[in-house]
Backbone of each chain as nested JSON, in Angstrom:
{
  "chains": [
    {"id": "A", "residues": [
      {"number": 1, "name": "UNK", "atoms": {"N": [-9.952, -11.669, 12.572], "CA": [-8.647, -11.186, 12.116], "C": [-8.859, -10.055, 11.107]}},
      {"number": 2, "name": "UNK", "atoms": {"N": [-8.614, -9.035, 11.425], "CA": [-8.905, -7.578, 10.414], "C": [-7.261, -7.895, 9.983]}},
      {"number": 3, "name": "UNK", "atoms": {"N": [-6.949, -6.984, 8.265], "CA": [-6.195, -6.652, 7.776], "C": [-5.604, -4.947, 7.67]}},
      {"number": 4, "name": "UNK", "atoms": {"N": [-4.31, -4.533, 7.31], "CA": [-3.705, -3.308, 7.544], "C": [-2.948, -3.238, 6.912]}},
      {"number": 5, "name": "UNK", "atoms": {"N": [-2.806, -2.073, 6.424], "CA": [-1.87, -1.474, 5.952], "C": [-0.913, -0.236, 6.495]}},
      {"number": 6, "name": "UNK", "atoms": {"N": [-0.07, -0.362, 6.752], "CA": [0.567, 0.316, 7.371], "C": [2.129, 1.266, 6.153]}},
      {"number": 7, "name": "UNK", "atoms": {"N": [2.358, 2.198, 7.199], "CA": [3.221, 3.53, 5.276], "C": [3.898, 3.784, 6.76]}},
      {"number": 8, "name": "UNK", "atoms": {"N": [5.03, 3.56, 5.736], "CA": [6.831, 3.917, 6.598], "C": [7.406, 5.262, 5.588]}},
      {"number": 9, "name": "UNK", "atoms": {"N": [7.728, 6.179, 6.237], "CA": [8.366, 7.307, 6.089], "C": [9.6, 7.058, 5.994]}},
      {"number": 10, "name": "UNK", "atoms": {"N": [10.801, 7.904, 5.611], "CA": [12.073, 8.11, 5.593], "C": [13.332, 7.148, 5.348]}},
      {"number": 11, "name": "UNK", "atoms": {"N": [12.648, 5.948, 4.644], "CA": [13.408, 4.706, 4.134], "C": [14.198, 5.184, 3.063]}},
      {"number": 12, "name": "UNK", "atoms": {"N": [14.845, 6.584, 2.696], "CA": [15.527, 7.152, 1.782], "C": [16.669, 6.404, 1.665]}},
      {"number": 13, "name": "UNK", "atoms": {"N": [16.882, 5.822, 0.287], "CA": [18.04, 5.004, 0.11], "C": [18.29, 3.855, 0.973]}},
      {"number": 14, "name": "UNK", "atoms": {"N": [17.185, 3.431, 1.325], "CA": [17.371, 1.502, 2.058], "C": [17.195, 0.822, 0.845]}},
      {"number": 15, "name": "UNK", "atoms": {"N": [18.461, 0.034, 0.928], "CA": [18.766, -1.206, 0.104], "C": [17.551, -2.057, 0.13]}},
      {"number": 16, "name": "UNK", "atoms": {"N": [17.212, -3.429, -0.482], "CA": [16.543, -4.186, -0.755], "C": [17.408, -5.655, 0.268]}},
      {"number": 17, "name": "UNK", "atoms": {"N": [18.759, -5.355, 0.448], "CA": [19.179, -6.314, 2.121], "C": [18.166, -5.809, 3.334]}},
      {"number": 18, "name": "UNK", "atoms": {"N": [18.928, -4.673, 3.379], "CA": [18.341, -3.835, 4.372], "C": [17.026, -3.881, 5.229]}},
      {"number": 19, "name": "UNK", "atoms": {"N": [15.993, -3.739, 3.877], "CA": [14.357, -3.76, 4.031], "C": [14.01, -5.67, 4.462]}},
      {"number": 20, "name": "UNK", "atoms": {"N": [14.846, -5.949, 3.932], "CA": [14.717, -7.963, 4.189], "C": [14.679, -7.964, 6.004]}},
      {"number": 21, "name": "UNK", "atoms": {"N": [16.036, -7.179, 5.688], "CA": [16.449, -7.327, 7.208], "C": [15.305, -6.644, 8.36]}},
      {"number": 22, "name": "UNK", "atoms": {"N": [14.906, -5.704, 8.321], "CA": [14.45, -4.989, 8.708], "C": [12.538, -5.621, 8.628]}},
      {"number": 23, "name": "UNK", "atoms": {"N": [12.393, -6.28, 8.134], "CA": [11.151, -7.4, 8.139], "C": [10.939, -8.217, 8.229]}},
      {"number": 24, "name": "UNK", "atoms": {"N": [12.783, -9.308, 8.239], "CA": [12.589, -9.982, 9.395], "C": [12.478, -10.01, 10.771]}},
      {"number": 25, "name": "UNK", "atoms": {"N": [13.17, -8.945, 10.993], "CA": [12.844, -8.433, 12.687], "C": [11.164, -8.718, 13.09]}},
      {"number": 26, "name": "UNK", "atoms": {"N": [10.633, -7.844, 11.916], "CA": [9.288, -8.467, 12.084], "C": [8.488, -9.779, 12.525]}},
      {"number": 27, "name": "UNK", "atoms": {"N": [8.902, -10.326, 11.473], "CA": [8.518, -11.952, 11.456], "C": [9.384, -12.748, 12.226]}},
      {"number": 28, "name": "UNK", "atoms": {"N": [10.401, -12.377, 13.13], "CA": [10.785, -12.995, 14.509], "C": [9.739, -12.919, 15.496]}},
      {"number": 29, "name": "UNK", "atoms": {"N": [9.086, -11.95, 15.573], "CA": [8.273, -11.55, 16.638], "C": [7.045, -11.851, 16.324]}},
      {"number": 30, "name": "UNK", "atoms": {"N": [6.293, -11.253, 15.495], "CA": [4.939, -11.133, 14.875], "C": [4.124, -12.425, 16.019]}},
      {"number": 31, "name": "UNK", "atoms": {"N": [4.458, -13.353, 15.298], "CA": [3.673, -14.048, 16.539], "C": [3.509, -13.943, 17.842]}},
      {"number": 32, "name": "UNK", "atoms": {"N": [3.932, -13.136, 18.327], "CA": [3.842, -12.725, 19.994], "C": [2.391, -12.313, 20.554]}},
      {"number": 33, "name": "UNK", "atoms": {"N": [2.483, -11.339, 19.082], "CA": [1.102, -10.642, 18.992], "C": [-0.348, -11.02, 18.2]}},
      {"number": 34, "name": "UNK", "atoms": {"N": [0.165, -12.396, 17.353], "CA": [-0.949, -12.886, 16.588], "C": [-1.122, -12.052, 15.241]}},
      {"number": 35, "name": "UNK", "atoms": {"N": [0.323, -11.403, 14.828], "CA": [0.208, -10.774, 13.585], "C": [1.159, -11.555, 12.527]}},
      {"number": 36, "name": "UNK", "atoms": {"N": [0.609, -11.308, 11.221], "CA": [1.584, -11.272, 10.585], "C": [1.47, -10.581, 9.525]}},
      {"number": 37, "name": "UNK", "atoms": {"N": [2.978, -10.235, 8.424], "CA": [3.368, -9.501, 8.03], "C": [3.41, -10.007, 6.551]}},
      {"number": 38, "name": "UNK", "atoms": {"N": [2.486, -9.405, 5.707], "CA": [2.238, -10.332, 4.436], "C": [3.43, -10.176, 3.624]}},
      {"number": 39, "name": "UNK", "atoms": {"N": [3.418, -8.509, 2.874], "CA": [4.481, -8.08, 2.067], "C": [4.665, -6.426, 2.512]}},
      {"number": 40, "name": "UNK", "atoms": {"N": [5.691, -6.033, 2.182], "CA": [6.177, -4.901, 1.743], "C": [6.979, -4.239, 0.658]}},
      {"number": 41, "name": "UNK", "atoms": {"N": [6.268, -3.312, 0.074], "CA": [6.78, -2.502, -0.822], "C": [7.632, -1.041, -0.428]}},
      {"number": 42, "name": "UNK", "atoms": {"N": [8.749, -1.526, -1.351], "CA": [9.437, 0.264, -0.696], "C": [9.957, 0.669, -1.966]}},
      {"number": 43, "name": "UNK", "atoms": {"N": [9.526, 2.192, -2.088], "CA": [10.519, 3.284, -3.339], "C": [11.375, 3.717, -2.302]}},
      {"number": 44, "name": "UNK", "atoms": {"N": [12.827, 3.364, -2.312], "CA": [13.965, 4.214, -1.857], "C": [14.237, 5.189, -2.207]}},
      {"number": 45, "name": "UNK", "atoms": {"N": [13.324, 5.966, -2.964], "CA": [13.593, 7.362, -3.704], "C": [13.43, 8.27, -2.742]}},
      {"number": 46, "name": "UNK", "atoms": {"N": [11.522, 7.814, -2.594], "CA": [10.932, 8.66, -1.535], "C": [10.848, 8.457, -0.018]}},
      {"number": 47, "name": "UNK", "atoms": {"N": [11.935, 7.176, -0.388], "CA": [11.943, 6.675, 0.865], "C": [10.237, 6.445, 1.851]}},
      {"number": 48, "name": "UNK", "atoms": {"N": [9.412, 5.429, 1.184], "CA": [8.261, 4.996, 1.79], "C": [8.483, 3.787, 1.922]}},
      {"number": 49, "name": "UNK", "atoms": {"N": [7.453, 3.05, 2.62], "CA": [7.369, 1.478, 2.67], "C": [6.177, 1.554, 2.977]}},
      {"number": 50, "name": "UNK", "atoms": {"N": [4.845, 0.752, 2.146], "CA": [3.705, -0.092, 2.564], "C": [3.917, -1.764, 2.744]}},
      {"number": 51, "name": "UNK", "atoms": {"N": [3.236, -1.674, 3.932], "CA": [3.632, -3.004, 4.631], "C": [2.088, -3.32, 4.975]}},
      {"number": 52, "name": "UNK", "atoms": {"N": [1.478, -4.383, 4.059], "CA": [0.58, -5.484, 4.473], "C": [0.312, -6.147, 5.355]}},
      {"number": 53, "name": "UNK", "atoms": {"N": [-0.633, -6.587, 6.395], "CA": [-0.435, -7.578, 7.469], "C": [-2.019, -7.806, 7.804]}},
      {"number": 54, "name": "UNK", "atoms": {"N": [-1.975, -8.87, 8.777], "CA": [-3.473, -9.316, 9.247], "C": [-3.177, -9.075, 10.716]}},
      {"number": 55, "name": "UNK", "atoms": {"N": [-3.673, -8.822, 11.462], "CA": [-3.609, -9.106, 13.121], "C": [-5.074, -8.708, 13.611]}},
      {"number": 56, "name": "UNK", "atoms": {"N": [-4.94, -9.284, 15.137], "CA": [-6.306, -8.684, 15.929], "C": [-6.581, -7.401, 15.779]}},
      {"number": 57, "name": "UNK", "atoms": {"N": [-5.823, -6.163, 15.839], "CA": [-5.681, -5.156, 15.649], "C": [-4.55, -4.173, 15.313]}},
      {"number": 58, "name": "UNK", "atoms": {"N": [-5.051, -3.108, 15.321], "CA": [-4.016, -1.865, 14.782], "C": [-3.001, -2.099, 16.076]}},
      {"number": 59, "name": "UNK", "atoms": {"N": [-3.359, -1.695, 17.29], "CA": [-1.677, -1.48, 18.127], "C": [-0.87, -2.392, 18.261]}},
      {"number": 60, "name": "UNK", "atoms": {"N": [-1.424, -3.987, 17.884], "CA": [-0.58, -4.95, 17.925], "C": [0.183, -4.644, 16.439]}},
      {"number": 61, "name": "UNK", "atoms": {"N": [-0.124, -5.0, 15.779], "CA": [0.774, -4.542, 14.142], "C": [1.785, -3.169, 14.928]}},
      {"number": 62, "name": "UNK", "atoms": {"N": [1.36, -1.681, 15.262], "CA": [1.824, -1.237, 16.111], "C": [3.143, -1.573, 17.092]}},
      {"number": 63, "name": "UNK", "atoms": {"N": [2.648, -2.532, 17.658], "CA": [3.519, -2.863, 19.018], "C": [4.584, -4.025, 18.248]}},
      {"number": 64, "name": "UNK", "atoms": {"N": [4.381, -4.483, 16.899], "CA": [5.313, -5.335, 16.951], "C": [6.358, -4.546, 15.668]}},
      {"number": 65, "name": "UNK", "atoms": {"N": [6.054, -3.591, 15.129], "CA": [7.096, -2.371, 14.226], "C": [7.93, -2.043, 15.26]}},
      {"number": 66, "name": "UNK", "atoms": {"N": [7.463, -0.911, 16.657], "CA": [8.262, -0.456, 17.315], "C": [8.669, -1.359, 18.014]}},
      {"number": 67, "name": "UNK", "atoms": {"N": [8.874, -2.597, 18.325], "CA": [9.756, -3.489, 19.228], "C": [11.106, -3.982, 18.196]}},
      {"number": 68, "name": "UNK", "atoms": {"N": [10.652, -4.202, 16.523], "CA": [11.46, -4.393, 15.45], "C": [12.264, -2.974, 14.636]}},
      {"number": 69, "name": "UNK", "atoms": {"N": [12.028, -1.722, 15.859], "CA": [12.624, -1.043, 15.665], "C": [12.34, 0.627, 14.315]}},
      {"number": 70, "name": "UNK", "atoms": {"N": [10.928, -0.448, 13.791], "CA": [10.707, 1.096, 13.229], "C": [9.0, 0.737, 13.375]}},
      {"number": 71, "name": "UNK", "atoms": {"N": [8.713, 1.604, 14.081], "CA": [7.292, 2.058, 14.644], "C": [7.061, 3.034, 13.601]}},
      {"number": 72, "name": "UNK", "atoms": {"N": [5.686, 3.123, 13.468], "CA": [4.926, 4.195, 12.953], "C": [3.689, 4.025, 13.136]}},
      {"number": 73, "name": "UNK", "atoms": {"N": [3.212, 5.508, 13.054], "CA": [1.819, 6.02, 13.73], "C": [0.623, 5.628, 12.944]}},
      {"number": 74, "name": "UNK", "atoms": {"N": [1.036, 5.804, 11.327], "CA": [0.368, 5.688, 10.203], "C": [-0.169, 3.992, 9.776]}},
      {"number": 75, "name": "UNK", "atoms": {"N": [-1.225, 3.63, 10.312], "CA": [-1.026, 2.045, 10.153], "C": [-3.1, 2.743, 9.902]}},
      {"number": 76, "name": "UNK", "atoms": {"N": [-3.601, 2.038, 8.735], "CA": [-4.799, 1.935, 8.151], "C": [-5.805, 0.573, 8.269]}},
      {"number": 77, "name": "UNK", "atoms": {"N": [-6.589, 0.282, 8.752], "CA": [-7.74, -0.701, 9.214], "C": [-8.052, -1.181, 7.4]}},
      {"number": 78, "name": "UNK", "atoms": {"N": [-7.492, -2.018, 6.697], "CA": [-8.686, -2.61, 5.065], "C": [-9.728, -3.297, 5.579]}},
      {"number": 79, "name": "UNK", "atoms": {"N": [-11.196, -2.552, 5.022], "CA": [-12.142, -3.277, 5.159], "C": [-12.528, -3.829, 3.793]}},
      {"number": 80, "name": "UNK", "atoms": {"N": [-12.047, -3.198, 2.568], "CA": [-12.425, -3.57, 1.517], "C": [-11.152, -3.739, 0.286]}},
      {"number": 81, "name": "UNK", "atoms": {"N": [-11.474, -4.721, -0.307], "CA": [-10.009, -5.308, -1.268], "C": [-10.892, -5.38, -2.636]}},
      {"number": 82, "name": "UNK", "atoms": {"N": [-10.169, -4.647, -3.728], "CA": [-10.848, -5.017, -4.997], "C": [-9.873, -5.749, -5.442]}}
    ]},
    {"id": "B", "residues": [
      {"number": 1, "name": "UNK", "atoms": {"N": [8.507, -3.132, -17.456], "CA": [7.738, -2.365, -17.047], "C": [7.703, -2.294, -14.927]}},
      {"number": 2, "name": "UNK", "atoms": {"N": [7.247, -1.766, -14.392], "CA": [7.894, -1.03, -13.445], "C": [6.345, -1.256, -12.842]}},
      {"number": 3, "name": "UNK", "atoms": {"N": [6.512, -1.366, -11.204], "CA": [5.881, -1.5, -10.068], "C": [5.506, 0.038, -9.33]}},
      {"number": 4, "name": "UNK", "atoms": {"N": [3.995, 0.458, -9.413], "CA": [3.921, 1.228, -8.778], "C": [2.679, 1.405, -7.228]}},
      {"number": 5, "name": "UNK", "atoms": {"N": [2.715, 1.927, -6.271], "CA": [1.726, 2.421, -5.45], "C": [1.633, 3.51, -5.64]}},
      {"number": 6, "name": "UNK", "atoms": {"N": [-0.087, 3.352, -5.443], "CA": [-0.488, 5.241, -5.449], "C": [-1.386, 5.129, -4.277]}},
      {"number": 7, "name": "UNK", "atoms": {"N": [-1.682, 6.407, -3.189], "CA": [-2.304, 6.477, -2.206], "C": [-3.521, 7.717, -2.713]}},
      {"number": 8, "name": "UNK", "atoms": {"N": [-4.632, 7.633, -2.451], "CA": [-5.474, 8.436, -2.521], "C": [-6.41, 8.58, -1.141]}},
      {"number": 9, "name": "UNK", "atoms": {"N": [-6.851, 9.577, -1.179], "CA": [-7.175, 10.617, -0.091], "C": [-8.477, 10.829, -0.151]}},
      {"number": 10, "name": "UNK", "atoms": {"N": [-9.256, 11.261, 0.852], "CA": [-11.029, 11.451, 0.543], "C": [-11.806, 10.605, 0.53]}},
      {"number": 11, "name": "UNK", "atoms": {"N": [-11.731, 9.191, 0.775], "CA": [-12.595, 8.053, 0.374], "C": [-13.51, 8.041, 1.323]}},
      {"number": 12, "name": "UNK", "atoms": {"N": [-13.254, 8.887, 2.082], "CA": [-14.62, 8.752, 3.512], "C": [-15.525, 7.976, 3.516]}},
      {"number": 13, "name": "UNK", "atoms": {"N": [-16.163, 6.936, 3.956], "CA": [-17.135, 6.416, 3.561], "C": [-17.442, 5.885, 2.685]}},
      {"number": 14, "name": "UNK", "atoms": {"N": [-16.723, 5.997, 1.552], "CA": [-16.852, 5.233, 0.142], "C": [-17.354, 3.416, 0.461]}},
      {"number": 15, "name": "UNK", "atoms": {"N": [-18.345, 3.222, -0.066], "CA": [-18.626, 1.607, -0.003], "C": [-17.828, 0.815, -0.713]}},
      {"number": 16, "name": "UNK", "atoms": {"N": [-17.938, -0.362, -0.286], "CA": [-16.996, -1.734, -1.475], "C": [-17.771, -1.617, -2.794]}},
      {"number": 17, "name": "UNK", "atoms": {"N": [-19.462, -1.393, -3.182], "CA": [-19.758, -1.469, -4.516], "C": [-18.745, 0.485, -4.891]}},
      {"number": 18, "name": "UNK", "atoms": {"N": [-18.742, 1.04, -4.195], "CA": [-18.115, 2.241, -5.129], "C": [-16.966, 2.077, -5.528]}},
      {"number": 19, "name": "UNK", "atoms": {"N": [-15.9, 1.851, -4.461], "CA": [-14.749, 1.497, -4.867], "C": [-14.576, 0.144, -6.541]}},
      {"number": 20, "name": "UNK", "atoms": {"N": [-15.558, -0.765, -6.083], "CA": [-15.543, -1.92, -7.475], "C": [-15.643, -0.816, -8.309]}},
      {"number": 21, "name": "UNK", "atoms": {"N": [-16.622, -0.074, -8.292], "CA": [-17.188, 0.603, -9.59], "C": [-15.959, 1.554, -10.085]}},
      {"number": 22, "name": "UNK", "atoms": {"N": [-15.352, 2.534, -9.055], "CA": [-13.936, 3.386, -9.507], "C": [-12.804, 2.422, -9.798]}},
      {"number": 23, "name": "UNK", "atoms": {"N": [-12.682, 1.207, -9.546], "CA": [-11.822, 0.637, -9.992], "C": [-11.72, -0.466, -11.172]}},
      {"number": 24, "name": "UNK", "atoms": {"N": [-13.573, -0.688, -11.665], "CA": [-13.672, -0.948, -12.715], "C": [-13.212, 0.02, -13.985]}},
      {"number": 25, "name": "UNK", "atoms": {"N": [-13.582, 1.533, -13.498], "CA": [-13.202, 2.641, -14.786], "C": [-11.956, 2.917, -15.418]}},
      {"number": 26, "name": "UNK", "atoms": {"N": [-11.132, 2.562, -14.098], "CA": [-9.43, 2.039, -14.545], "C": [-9.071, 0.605, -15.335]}},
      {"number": 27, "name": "UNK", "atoms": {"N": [-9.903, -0.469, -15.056], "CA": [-9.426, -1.425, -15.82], "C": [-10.244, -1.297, -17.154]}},
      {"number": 28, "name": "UNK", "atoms": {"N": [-11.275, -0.787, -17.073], "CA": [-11.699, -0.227, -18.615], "C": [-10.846, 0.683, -19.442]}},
      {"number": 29, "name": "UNK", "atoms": {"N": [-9.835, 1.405, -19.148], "CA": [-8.924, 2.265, -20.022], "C": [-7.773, 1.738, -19.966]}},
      {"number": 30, "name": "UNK", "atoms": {"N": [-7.363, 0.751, -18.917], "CA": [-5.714, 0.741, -18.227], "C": [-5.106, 0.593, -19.524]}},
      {"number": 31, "name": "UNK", "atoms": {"N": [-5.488, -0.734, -20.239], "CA": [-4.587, -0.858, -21.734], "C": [-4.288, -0.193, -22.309]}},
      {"number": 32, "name": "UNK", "atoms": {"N": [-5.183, 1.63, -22.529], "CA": [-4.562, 2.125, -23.66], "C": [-3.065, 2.899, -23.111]}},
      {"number": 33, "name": "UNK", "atoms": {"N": [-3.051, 2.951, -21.744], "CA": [-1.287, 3.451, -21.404], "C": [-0.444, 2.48, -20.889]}},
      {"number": 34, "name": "UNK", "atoms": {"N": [-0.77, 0.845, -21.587], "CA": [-0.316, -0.452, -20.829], "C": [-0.074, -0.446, -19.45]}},
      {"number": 35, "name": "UNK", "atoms": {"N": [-0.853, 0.185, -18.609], "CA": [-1.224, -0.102, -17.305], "C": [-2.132, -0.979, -17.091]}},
      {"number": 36, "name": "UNK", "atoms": {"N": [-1.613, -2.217, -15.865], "CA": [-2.574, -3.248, -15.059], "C": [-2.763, -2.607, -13.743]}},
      {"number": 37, "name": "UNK", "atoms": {"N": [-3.903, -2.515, -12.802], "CA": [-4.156, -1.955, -11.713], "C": [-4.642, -3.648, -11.27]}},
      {"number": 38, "name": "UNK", "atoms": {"N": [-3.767, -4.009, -10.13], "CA": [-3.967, -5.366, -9.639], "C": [-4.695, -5.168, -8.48]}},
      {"number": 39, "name": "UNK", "atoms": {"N": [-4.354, -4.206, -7.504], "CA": [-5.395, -4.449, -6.478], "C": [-5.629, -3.117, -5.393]}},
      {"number": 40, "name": "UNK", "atoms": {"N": [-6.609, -2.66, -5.255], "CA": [-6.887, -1.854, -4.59], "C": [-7.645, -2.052, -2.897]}},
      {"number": 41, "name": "UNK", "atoms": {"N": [-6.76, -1.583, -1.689], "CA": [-7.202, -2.004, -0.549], "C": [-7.482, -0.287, 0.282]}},
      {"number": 42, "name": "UNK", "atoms": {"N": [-8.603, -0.35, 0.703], "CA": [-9.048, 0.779, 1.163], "C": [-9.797, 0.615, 2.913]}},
      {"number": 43, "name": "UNK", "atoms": {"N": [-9.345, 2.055, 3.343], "CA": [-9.833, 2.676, 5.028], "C": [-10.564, 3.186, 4.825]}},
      {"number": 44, "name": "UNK", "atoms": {"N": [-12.039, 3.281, 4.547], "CA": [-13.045, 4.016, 4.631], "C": [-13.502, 4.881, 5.817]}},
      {"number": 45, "name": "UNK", "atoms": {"N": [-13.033, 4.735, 6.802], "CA": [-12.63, 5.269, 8.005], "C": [-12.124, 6.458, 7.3]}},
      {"number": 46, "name": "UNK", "atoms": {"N": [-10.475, 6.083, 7.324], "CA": [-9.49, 7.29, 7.197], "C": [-9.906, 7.944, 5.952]}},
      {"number": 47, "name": "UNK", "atoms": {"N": [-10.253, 6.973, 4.923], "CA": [-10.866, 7.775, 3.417], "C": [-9.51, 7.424, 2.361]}},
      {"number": 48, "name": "UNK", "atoms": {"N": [-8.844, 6.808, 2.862], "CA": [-7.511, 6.253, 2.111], "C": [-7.398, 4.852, 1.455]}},
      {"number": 49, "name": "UNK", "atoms": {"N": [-6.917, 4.923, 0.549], "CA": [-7.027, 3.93, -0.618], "C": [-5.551, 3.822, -1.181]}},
      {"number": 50, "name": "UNK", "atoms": {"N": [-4.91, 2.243, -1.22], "CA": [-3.657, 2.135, -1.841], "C": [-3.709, 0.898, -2.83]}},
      {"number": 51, "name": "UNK", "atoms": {"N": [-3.641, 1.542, -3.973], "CA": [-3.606, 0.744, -5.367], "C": [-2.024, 0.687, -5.878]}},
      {"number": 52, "name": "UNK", "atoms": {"N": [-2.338, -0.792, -6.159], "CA": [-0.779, -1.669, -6.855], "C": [-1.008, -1.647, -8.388]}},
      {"number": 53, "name": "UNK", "atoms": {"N": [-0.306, -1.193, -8.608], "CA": [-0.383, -1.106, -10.55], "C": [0.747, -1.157, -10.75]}},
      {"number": 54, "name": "UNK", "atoms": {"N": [0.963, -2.251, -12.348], "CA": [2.071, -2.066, -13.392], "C": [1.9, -1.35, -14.418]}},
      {"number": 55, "name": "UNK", "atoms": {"N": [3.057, -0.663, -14.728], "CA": [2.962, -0.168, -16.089], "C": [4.376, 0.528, -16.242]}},
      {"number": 56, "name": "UNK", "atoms": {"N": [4.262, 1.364, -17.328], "CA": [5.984, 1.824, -18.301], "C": [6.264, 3.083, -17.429]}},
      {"number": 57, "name": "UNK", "atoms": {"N": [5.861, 3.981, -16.452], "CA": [5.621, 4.733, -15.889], "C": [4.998, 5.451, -14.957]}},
      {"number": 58, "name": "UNK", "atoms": {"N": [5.249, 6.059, -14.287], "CA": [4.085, 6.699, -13.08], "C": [3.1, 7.78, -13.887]}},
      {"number": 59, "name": "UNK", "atoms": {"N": [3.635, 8.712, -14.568], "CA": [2.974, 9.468, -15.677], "C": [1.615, 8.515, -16.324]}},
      {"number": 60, "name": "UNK", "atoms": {"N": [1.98, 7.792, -16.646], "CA": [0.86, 6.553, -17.115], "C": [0.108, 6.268, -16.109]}},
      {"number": 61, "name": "UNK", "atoms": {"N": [0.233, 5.941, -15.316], "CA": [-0.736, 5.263, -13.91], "C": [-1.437, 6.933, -13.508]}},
      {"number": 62, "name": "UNK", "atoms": {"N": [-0.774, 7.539, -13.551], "CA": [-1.363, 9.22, -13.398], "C": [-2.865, 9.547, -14.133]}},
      {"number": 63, "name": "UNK", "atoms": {"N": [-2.225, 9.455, -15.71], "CA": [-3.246, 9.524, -16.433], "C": [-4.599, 8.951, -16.838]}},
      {"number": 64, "name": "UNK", "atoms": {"N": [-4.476, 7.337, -16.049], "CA": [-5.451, 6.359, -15.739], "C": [-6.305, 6.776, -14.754]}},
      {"number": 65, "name": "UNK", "atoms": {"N": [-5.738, 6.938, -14.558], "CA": [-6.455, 7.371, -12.81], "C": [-7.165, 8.722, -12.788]}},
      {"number": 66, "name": "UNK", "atoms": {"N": [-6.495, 9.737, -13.688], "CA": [-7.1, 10.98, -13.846], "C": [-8.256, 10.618, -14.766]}},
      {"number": 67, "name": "UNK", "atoms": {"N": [-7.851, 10.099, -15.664], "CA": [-9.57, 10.005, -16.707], "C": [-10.346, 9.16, -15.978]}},
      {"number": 68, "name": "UNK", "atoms": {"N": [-10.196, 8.325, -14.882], "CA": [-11.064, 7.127, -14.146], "C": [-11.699, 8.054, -13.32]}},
      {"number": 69, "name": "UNK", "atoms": {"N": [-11.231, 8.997, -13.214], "CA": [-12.026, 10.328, -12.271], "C": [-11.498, 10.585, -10.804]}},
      {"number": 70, "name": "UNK", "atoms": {"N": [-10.351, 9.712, -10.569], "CA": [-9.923, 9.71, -9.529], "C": [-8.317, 9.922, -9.11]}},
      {"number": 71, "name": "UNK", "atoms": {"N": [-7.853, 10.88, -9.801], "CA": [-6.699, 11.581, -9.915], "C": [-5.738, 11.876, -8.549]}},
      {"number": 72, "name": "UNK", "atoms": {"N": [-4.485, 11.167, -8.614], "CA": [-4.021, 11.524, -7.514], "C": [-2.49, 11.833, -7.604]}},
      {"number": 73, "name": "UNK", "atoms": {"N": [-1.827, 12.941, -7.215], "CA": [-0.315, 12.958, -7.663], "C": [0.532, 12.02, -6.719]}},
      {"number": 74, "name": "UNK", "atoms": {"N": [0.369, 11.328, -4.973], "CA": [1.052, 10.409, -4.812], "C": [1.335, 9.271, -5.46]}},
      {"number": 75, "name": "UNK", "atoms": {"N": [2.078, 8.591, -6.443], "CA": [2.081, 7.652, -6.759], "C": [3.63, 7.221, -6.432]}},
      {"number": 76, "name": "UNK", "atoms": {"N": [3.678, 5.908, -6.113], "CA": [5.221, 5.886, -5.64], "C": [6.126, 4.296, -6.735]}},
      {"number": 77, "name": "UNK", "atoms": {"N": [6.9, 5.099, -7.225], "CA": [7.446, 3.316, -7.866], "C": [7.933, 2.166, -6.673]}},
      {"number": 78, "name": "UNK", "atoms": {"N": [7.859, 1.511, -7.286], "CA": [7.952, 0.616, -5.832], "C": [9.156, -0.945, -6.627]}},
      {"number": 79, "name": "UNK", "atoms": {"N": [10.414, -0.771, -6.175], "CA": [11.687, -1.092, -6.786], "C": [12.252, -2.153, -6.115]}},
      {"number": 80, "name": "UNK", "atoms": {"N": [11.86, -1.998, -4.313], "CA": [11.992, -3.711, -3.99], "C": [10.481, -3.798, -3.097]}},
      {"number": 81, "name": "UNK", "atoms": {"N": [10.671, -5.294, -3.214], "CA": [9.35, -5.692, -2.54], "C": [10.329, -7.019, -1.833]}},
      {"number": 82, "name": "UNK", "atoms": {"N": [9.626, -7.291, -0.22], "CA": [9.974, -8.358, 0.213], "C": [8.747, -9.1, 1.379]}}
    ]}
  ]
}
């Protein structure tokens, strides 16, 4: 089980409902793929989100954003945690 | 005091003892701008690194990071987490 980090773009002004909502979509599914979705952080300023997770791999984390409706390309392999 | 991520760039290859070691040089100063740097998870692949820190400001987490030798202007406050 490798870990990831994955960075969401254009969350400009998403509420803190919103982002709930929008990660549970996640964690409806996640198991399909053998992922899951630890935490996420979002500045609604700059509208980002880092989103934590473990899965077999990158396109599954991948495949289960864009089925929950916000996909992104930008998803990072952690091999190392201080 | 206030929740921030910062992303840094270049880590190419950087090992787990380097990263300990750049992220020991931050918890050696963090106190004097009451910054905590809780955890740093890095792509040595991509060369990208995303550190969770508290403190009174992003300016502060800036300046930690610049004297730790590892200076980066992304830093993002981070206002909800779920």
């Amino acid at each position: 089980m490798a870990k990831f980090m994955d960075v969401h773009s254009g969350f400009i002004g998403v509420t803190g409902q919103q982002l709930a909502e929008a990660h549970g979509r996640d964690l409806a599914i996640e198991g399909d793929e053998g992922v899951h979705f630890e935490t996420a952080w979002m500045d609604p300023v700059a509208g980002k989100v880092f989103c934590l997770a473990t899965g077999p791999n990158r396109e599954a984390v991948m495949r289960i954003h864009e089925r929950a409706g916000h996909g992104t390309a930008e998803i990072y392999e952690i091999t190392v945690e201080v």
